[in-house]
C-alpha positions, 0 to 999 in steps of 0.5 A: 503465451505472451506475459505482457500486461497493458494499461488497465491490468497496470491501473488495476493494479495500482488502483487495487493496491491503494483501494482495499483495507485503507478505504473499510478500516480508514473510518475506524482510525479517523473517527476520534479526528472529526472535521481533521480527517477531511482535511488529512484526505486532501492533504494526503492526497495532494501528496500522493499526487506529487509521489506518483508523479515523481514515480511516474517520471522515474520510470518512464526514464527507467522502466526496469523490474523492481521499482523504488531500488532501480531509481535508488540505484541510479541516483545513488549507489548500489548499498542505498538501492539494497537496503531500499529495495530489502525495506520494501521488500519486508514492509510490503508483508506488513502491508499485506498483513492489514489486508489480511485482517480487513478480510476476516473483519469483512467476512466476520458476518459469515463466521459461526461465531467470534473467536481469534483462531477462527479469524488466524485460519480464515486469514491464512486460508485467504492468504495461501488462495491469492498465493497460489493465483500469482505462482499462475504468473503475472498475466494471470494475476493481472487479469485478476485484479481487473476483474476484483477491480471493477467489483470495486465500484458498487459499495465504493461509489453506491453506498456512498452516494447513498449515504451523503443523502444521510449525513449529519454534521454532528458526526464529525466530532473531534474526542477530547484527548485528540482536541487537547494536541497542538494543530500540527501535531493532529493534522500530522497523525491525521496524514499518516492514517490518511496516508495509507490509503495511498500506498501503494500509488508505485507498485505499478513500477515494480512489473515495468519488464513484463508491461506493454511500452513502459515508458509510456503506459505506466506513468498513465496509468498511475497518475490517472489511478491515483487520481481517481483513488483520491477523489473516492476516498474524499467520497467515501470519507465524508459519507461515512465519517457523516452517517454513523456516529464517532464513537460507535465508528470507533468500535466498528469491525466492519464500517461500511456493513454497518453503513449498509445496516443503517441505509439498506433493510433486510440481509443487504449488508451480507452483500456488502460485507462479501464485496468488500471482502472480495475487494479487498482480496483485490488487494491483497492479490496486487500487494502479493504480485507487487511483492514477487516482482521486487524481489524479482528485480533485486534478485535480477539486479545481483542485490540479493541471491539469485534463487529468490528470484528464481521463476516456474514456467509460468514466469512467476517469481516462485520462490519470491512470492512463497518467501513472502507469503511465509513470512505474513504468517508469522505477523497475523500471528503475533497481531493476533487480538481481539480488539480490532481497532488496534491491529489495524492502527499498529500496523498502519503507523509502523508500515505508513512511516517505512514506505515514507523512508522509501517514498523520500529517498526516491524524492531527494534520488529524482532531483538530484537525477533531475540536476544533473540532467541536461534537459532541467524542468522547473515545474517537475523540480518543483513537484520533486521538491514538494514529494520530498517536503511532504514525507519529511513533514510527516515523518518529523510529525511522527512519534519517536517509537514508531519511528525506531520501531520502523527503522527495524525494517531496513536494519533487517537486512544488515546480515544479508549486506555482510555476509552475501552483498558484500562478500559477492561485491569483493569478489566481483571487483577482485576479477575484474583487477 
């Protein structure tokens, strides 16, 4: 039985890692930004476009298994692709760990009653589920998430469409401690939430060994997903950010059951509430199949032991994805709390600043591939160029701590680099002397 995916699994699993949690928390975030927010959509947007191009192009000259530390590895060396491609290893259970609380706060309607364990249970419980799905294999998990994407579309593009028929200006109101910051400094925070949406525009690269023609179906598919994601998020912004209050947004566990509540009479936001808790299973079962597939590549390259990409018989990353999974656990627990709103920021801060660390060594890695190839495009320079510009500028907009707290992610893996990377480099260069 064939385990090749094709174009739509590929734009399903792009588009469903970028869609999910971003898209029914975001609201939450950006409320106290007012007017900002729609501007941090088109921002982030635009260089969302300009990443996915540039992953689009790095794959389609290298269309291997892993994702950002094949392209690392081929610009620069073999350390930078390590401690890269461990970086995003780790930070994609922090990503997955937002997923994960977006879900219990969807599901919360459904609960007895409001209580941080129960949330911790249903969170796990989801969790082990979607885990389970992807040890099926990735054609398996892919034709999941075609089927979760398409769900997508009914509170995604409906809800929204009805509520611009609601909206209020007034809404849009900057809070007093956002107004009182310098405009760079606001837009630069309003990227960085805005941001979130869009990670996970590369994870189509990450499975290009077990995708139909690579080279040709992959970069299709994640320029034209992240498109049609962009133009969603501006959608669904504005009508949300219009309909409902700032500050009661603010407070909100789930904003687009609450925009249900407000559009829709009678029990209708149960229906909403339980397709966006679906979607965002979608989610989350993309970020783990992504997940198992970096590991897969790394393992595959000699960059980290060979068992971690070991494969059942179904072809599936096993012990890869149960690592992953163990270690989200730990995460839910200690992000435990009952203010909602502040899950969510913390982690979308730290996890948003590590994927820029990774989405601007690839930049600066695509044009110096681009430099020294013969064959040298402007325009794809200057795309390049713009990627890089873009992660540097929010990076530099980005407060100090979060910033130190991110860099934790990649120093993590210092142990593994001495005591088994470089051991087995040593030994490798010792045999072939």
């Amino acid at each position: 039985m064939s385990q090749k995916i094709g174009f739509w699994s590929v734009f399903a699993i792009v588009t469903g890692s970028q869609i999910g949690s971003s898209i029914f928390m975001s609201p939450i975030s950006l409320a106290p930004y007012g007017k900002f927010s729609i501007l941090g959509w088109l921002i982030s947007g635009l260089g969302a476009i300009a990443l996915c191009s540039v992953f689009a192009m790095l794959c389609a000259k290298f269309p291997e298994t892993g994702g950002p530390h094949v392209y690392v590895k081929q610009a620069f060396n073999s350390v930078t692709a390590f401690f890269t491609g461990w970086t995003y290893w780790v930070i994609s259970w922090v990503s997955t760990t937002a997923v994960i609380i977006t879900i219990a706060g969807y599901l919360s309607p459904f609960m007895p009653y409001s209580n941080k364990l129960l949330y911790v249970f249903v969170e796990i419980s989801v969790l082990l589920i979607v885990t389970l799905i992807n040890l099926r294999g990735i054609s398996f998990a892919g034709n999941a998430e075609s089927l979760l994407t398409l769900l997508k579309f009914i509170p995604l593009i409906i809800l929204p469409i009805v509520a611009l028929f609601y909206f209020d200006a007034t809404n849009l109101v900057v809070s007093p401690q956002i107004a009182e910051l310098p405009t760079s400094k606001i837009l630069g925070q309003v990227a960085l939430f805005t941001l979130w949406g869009f990670i996970g525009l590369e994870t189509g690269t990450a499975p290009a060994g077990s995708v139909i023609n690579p080279s040709k179906t992959i970069p299709k598919a994640i320029i034209l997903g992240t498109s049609c994601v962009a133009l969603l998020y501006l959608l669904n912004s504005v009508s949300i950010l219009g309909l409902i209050p700032a500050d009661q947004l603010a407070n909100s566990k789930a904003p687009y059951v609450d925009a249900s509540q407000i559009l829709f009479k009678g029990s209708w936001y149960l229906v909403i509430s339980a397709i966006a808790a679906v979607v965002c299973i979608g989610t989350l079962n993309a970020w783990v199949l992504t997940s198992g597939q970096i590991i897969f590549g790394l393992s595959k390259d000699g960059l980290v032991p060979k068992f971690l990409g070991k494969t059942n018989t179904a072809g599936a990353p096993f012990v890869g994805i149960i690592i992953s999974s163990i270690g989200i656990v730990p995460l839910l627990l200690l992000t435990a709390s009952d203010n909602f709103a502040a899950r969510i920021n913390s982690i979308i801060d730290i996890s948003v600043t590590s994927f820029l660390f990774v989405y601007l060594i690839c930049s600066i890695g695509f044009l110096k591939i681009m430099i020294k190839d013969k064959k040298f495009n402007i325009w794809l320079f200057l795309v390049g160029i713009i990627a890089a510009v873009f992660c540097s500028w929010v990076i530099y907009e980005t407060k100090l701590q979060t910033l130190l707290v991110a860099s934790l992610f990649t120093v993590s893996g210092v142990p593994l680099y001495f005591f088994w990377f470089c051991r087995t480099r040593k030994a490798h260069y010792q045999a072939i002397s």
